[in-house]
Structure formats: C-alpha cells, structure tokens
N, C-alpha and C positions, 0 to 999 in steps of 0.2 A: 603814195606808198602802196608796195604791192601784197596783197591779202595772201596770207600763207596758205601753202597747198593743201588739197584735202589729206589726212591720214590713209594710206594705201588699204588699211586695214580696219576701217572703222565698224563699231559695232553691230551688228544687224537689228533691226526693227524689233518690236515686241511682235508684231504678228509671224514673225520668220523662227521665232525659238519654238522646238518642236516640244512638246506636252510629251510626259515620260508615258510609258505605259504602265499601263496601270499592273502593281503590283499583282504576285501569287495569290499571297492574304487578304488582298482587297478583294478579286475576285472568290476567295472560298467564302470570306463575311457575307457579301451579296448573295452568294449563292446560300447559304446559311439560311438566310434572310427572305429572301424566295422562299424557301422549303416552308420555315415556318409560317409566312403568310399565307399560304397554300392550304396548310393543315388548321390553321386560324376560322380560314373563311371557309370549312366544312368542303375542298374539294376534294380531298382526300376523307372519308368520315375514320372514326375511331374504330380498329381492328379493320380497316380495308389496305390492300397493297399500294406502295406506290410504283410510278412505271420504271421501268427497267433504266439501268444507266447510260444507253445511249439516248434515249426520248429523254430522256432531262437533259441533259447533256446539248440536243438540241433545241429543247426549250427554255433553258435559261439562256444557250447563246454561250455556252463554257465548254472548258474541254473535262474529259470522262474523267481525268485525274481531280479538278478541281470538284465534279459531284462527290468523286466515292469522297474526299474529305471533308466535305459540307455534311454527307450523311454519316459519315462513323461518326463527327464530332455531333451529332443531333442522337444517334444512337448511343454515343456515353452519357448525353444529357438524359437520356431515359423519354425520348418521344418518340424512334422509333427503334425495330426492332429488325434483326436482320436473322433470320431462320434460314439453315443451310437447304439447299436444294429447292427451297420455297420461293425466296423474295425478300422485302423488306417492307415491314407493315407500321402502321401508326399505332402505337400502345400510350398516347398519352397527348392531349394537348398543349403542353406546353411543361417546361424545361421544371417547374417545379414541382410539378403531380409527380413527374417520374422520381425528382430528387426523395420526396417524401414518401413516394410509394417503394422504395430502396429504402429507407432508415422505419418505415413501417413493418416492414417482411421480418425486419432482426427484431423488432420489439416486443417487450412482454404483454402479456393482453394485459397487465393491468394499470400500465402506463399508456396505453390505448385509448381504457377507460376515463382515464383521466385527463386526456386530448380533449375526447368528446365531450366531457362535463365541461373544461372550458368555454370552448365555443357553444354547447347546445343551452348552457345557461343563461349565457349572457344575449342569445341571441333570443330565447324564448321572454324574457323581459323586453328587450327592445323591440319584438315584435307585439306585445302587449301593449307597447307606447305610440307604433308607428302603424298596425297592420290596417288595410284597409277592406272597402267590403267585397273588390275582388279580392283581396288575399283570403278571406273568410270563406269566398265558395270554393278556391283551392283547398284550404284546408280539408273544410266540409269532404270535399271530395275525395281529396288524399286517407284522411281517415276511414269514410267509408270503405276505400279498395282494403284499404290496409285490413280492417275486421270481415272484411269476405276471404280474405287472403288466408288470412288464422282461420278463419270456418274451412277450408280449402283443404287446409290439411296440406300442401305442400312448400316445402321448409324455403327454397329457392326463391318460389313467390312469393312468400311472406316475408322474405329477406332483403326482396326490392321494392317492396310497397313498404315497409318500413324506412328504411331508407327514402323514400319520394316524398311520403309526411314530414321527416325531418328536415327535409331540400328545402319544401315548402315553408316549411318556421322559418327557417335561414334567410329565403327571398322575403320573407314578410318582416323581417328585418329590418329590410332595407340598407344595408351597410354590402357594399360590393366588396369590398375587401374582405371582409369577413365569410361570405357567400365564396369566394374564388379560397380562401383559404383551406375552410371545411372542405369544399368538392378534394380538394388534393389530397385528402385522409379519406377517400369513397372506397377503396379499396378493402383499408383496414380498419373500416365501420363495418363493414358488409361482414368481417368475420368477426368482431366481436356480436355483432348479433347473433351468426350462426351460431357461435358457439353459445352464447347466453342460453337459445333455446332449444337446440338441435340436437340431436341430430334426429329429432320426432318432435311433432307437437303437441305436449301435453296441455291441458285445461290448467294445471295448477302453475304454469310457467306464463302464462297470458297476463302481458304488462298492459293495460287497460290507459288510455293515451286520452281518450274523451274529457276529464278533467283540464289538461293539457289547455286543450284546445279552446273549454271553454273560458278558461283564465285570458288567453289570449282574445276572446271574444268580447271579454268583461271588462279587458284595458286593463287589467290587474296587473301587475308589474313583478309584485311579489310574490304572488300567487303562482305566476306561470314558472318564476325560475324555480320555486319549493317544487313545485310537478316534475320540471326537466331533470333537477336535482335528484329526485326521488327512484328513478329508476335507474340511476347511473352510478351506480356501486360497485364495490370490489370485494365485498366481503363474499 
C-alpha cells in the first residue's frame, strides 16, 4: 500500500515561528524599571539631574519616545522632577515618598501631628524592646548633635539634627517597614518642627529629648512611648 503524500503545506517547526516584538508598553515598563533601579542604587543621588534624553535613550537601548514616557510617568509618580530650561532631577526615591510628600503639602499641621505620634510612638517602645548597643551610641550621638544644634542658635540645623535623632529611634526599632514608612513623611516632619519652634530659638520652646533616650536605654517600653507621646501635641 502506497503511503500518502506529504501535505504541500505543512506546518513549519517551532524554531521557524518568529517571536513578536516586543510590545510599546513592554518597553516603557522596562524602561520604567531601569530609571528606578538607577535612582534605587544611589546613581543618580537625591536633587541631582538625570542625563539628557538621548544618553538614556542610548543607554537603555530604547527609543527617545519610549524615555520621555518612562520619565513623565516616574515624574507623575513624584520621583522626579522635570524643571523648564533646567532638566529633570531626582526629588524622591521611590513612588511613595513622592505620593505622600503630595497628600502632606494639602495637610493640616495638626493631622501631621498626629502621623508622627503614630509612628514615633510605637516605634519608641519597640526600640526600648529591641535597641542595641550600637543603636545606643547612634542615639548618644544623635542627641548630642541635636543639643549643640539648639545651642547653635540656627533654626535649619536644629531642624535636621532633630529629625536624625528621630531616624535614629526609627532604625533602633528595627521594623523596616515602619523605618521606610516614617522617611516618606521627612518632608512634612521637617515642618512641623519648624513651625513648633521657629521661626527663632527660644530657651522656653526647648523640648528636652534626653529622658527619651534614656527610657530607650533602660529597655522601658512604657516609659519611652509616655516620652515620644509627650511632646507630640496639638494643643
């Protein structure tokens, strides 16, 4: 019996079917994706330019339309920023400091207030439960800048050495979540403390932080959140 003929038309191989190209949106994602790893691993730092749209454009390997949409849609997300006749600069590490530093700018300071009593309380107990004895010479440290800072007499540097002591509680923590949460309200910490003490530094406005510290040294739990507690008011 004779074997019937091949089909004129038969399929072709798996290796012969050509792989689509890859989509518009696949490449803006990637590019996306690049940009923030980029700004992740400190190549770009915080408030520096990034390069112009053809050197990205050649460094990711994409074309100039796929950048500018990779970075407008990173500049809606609030990490960078695109300044007319300037460039386009890094104002945020990552998509949620910018979301929260945007819903901080409309808020009243005394829902502010009451951000940071959140986090600064719970994290000053847990740092009482967890801190260790390098966390202690941070502290140590931190506080000291911090009361030279008040001796200092200038409102700006007393505004970031406060804030540093606070960082410090946060990391001695120990809860990363909670650490990457607080940094993303750094912005609108920075002004409720100006405004708490500013716009001069008076002697009767000096919130005394040292108790703070030694609760967290003493392992007190209770103690440290009554401290954290105590100077985070609205009245």
């Amino acid at each position: 019996m004779t074997p019937p003929a091949p089909s004129p038309t038969s399929p072709p191989s798996p290796t012969a079917v050509a792989r689509p190209a890859r989509s518009r949106q696949t490449l803006v994602r990637q590019a996306i994706e690049s940009l923030r790893e980029q700004i992740a691993a400190g190549d770009w730092p915080l408030g520096s330019r990034i390069p112009t749209e053809p050197k990205l454009a050649e460094a990711l390997g994409v074309g100039r339309n796929t950048v500018r949409e990779a970075v407008r849609a990173l500049v809606h997300a609030g990490v960078l920023e695109c300044r007319q006749g300037s460039g386009t600069y890094v104002v945020s590490t990552d998509e949620l400091a910018g979301a929260v530093a945007r819903r901080c700018a409309t808020a009243a300071w005394a829902e502010t207030v009451e951000v940071r009593r959140a986090f600064e309380v719970e994290a000053a107990r847990l740092a009482a439960l967890r801190r260790t004895d390098a966390d202690l010479r941070t502290l140590d440290r931190a506080l000291a800048a911090r009361e030279a800072a008040w001796d200092g007499g200038d409102l700006t540097e007393f505004v970031e050495a406060d804030v540093a002591l606070h960082t410090a509680i946060l990391a001695a923590a120990h809860n990363d979540m909670l650490a990457e949460l607080y940094a993303s309200i750094g912005a609108a910490m920075r002004a409720t403390v100006a405004e708490a003490v500013g716009p001069h530094l008076h002697p009767d406005q000096h919130v005394d932080h040292a108790r703070l510290v030694e609760a967290i040294r003493d392992r007190d739990p209770d103690r440290a959140a009554h401290e954290a507690a105590a100077y985070l008011t609205t009245d």
